[in-house]
N, C-alpha and C positions, 0 to 999 in steps of 0.2 A: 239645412242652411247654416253656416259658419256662422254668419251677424258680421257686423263692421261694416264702414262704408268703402266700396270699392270706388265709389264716384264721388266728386263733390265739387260743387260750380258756386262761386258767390261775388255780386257785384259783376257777372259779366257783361259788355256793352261790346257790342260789333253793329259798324255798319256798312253798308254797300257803297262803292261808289257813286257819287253826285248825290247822296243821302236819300237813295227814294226807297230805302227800308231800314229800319234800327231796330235794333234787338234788344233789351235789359233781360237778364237774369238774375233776379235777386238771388236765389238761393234754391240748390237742385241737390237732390242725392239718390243714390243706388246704392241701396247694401248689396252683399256676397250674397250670392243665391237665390236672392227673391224675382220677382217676376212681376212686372209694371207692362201696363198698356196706358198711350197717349192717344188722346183722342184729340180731334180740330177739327176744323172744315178746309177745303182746299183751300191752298195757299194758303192759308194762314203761320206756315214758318213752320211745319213741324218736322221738315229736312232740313232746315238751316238749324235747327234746335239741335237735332241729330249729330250735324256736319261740326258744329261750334264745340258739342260733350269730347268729339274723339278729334280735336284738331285739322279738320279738314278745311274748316273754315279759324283763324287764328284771331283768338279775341283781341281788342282794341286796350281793353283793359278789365280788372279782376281777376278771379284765380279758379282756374280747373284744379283738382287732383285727382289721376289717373292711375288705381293700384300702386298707390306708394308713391307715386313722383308726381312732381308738378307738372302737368302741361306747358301751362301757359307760360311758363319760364325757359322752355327747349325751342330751337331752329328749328328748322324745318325738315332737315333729314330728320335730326333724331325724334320731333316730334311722330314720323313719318314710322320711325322704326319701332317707337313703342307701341304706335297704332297697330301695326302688322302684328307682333307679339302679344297684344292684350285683347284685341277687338278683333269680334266676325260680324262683316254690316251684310245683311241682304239689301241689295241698293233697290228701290220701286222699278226703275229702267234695265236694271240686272250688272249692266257693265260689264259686259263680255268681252273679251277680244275676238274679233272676229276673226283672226286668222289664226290660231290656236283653238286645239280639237279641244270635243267636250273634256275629256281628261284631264288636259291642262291647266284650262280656266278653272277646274274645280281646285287643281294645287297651283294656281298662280300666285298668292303669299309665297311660296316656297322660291317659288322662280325672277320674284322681283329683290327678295330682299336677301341678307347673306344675314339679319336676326335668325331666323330659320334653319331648320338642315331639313332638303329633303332625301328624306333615307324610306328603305322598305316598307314602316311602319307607317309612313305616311301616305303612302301609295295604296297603302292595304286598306287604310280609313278611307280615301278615297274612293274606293272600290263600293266597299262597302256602304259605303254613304250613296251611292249613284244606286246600287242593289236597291237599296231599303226607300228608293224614290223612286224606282221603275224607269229611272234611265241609264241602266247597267249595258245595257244594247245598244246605245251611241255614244259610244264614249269616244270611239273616231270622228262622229261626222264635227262637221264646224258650226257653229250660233246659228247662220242661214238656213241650214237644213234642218233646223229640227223648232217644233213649235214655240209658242209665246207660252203657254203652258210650259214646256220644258226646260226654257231658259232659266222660269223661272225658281225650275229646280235645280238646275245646275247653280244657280247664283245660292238658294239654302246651302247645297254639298260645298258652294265653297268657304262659305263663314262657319259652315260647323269643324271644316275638315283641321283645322289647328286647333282643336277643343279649346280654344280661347277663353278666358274668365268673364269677359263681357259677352252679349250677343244683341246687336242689333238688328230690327227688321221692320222697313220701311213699307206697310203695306206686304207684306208676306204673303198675302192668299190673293191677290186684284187678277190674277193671270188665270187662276187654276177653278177648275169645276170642282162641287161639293164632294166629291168621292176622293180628288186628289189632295181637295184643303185640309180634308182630315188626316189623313195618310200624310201628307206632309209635317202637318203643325202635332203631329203628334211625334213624330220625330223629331222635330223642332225642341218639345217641348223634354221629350228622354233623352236627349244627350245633353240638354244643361241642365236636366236634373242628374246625370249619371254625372257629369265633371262639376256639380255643383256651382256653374254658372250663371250670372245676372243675366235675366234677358230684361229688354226694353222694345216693345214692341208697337210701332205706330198702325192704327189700325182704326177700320169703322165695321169689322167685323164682328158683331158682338158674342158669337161663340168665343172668341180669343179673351174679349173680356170676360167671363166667368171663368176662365180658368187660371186667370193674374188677380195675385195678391192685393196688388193696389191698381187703381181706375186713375189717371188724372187727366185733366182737363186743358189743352195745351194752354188757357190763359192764368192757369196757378202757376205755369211752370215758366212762362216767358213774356215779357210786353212788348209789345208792336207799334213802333212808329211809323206809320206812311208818308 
């Protein structure tokens, strides 16, 4: 583990339209390399927590800072572009394209943004990434064709496949049987140890929690107005 905070959120306030959810974050961090799990009960915010840390959701007011730069101080491209370059999300839904082969969607970072180069080397991590997840043998077919289980592998290969400094994962194992969660999450868990990446992982798995440094509880980390 490096040390130092890669993340850091303070005074954040977002709300939803017609006000029928508000968010406060007092104060949030993620060092370099360490390994956090959030826990909640459904609905309780822990994808808007998520969506608000990497700019998906654009705070009202406060301050992110995101590996070196402010967030909450950038548009929306570049909010956009430093997301692609710093952050790999496993989204809970997966976010596939549906018309684009498994392949693609694994290196769609590469193909949406020009932060990126996609060259050999990324194709090969690709690869590799689909091998070491057991879906090396659909790498043609498209999201329809191949399971709820598998999607949710192709969505790992694609947050890991830009060895990104951050790694989020929303619910990471809800799709996969016991035999896949572990073969998964432990790949999950070797490639940000190998590129000494932050993961943040949302989860009710409690295997994932023993294996993260710190447990917190999404009401330390967020308040919820209805």
């Amino acid at each position: 583990m490096t040390g130092g905070d890669l993340l850091t959120a303070e005074a954040v306030r977002f709300a939803y339209p017609e006000g029928r959810f508000q968010a406060h974050v007092p104060r949030f961090h993620l060092e370099r390399g360490e390994r956090v799990a959030c826990v909640g009960s459904s609905g309780a915010g822990k994808t808007t927590l998520l969506h608000l840390l990497t700019g998906v959701l654009r705070a009202q007011s406060g301050r992110i800072e995101l590996n070196g730069e402010e967030l909450t101080a950038l548009g929306e491209e570049a909010r956009r572009s430093l997301r692609i370059r710093t952050v790999g999300m496993v989204f809970q839904q997966f976010a596939l394209l549906d018309y684009l082969c498994v392949l693609d969607n694994i290196l769609l970072p590469y193909l949406v943004s020009e932060a990126l180069e996609l060259d050999a080397a990324a194709r090969d991590r690709a690869r590799s990434l689909a091998e070491a997840t057991g879906i090396e043998d659909l790498l043609d077919r498209k999201p329809d064709q191949v399971s709820q289980g598998e999607r949710q592998r192709v969505a790992l290969c694609r947050a890991l496949v830009t060895e990104p400094p951050l790694v989020l994962a929303d619910e990471p194992t809800g799709n996969l049987d016991a035999t896949r969660t572990d073969a998964a999450m432990d790949l999950l868990f070797e490639v940000c140890a190998r590129h000494d990446s932050t993961l943040l992982v949302v989860t009710h798995d409690t295997r994932l929690l023993k294996r993260c440094g710190r447990v917190l509880q999404l009401e330390e980390c967020m308040e919820v107005t209805r």
